[in-house]
C-alpha positions in Angstrom: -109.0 113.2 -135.9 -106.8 113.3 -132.8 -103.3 113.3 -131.8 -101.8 110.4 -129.4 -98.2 110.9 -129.0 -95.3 110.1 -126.8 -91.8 112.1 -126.1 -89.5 111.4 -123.4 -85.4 111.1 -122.8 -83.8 107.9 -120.9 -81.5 105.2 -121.0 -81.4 101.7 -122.5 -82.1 98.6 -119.9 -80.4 96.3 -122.2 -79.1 96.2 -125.5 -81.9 96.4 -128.5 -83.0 93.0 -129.9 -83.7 93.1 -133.8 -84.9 90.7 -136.0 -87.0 90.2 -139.4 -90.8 89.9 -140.6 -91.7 87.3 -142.8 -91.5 89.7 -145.4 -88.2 90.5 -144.2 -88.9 94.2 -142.2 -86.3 94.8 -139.6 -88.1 95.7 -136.5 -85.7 96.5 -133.2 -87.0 96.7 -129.7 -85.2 97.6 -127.1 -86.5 98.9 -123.4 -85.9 102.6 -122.1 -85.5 103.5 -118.6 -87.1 107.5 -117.4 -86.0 108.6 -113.9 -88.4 111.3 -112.3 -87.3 113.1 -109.1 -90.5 113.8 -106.9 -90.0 115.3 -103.1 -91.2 113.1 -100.6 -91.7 113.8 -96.8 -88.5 116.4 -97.0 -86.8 114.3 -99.3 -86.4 113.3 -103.1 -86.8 110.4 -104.4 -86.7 108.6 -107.7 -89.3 107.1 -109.8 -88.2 104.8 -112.8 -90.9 104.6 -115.8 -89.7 101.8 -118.2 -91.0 101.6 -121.9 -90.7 99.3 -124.9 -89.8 100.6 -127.8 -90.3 99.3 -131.2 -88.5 100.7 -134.4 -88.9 99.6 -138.1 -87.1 99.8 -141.2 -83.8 101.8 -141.3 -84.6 103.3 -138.1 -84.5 100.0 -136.8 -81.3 98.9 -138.1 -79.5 102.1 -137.4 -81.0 101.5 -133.4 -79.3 97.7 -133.8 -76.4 99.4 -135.0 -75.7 102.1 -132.6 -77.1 101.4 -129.3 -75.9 99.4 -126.4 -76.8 99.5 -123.1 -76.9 102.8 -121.3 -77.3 104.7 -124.1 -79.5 107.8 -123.7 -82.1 108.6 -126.3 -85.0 110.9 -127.0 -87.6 108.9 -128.4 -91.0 110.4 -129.9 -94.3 108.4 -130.7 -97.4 106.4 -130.6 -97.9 104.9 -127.0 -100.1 101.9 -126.2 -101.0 101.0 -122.9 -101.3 97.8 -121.4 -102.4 95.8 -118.7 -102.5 92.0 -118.0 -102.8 89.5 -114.7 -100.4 87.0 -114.0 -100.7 83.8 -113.0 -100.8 84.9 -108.9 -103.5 87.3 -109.8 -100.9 90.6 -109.9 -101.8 92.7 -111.9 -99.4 95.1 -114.5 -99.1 97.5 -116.5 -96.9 98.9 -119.7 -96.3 101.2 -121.8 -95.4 100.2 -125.6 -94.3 103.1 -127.9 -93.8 102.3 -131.7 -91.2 105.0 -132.4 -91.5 107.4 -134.8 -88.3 109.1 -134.0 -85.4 108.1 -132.2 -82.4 110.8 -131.3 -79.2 109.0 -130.2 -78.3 112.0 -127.2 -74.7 109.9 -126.8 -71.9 112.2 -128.7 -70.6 108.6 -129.8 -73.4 107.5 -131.1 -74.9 110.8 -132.7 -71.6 112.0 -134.2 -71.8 109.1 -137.1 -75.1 108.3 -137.2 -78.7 109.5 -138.5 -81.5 108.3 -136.7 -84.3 110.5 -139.0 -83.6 112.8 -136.9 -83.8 115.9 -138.3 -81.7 117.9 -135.6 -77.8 118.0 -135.8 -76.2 116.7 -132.1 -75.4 120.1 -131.8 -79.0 121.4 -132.3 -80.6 119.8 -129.4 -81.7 121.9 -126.9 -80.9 120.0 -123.8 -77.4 118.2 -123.5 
């Protein structure tokens, strides 16, 4: 058995969108935006890694709830890659995490909310 899993800190591109399974699951995605700082020929510059993220159940509508654009958020979980051709022959690539955890890093947001998280706002090591 192995372990696939995905942890990283950025910002929402857009508020989350949720909606409802047949069966009536909420499920929220939203996108998250990871700047990494590299130096380059004497000088920094900035990467930007964007991911989809997909929350269910509570998680999700605490996420609908609680996030808005720019909000900065760890999120932990399972990644799948992707890749695909458009119609010019370009080709992509993404990276789709279905989150098993999602820490609101906001003070707004994490002051009145639980996420699943099982760290207090004031626990978390980097802020």
């Amino acid at each position: 058995m192995g372990l696939h899993r995905i942890e990283f800190i950025g910002n929402l591109g857009g508020d989350p969108e949720m909606r409802f399974t047949q069966t009536g699951k909420p499920v929220t995605t939203f996108n998250v935006a990871v700047n990494d700082y590299a130096q380059k020929d004497g000088g920094q510059t900035k990467e930007t890694a964007w991911y989809k993220v997909t929350t269910w159940d509570r998680r999700a509508e605490s996420c609908n709830t609680a996030l808005v654009k720019g909000s900065r958020v760890l999120v932990e979980g399972r990644p799948r890659y992707r890749t695909w051709e458009d119609q010019s022959g370009q080709k992509h690539q993404s990276v789709e995490v279905t989150a098993s955890n999602v820490v609101f890093l906001d003070r707004k947001q994490a002051e009145g909310e639980t996420s699943g998280s099982e760290l207090a706002p004031d626990e978390l090591p980097f802020e």
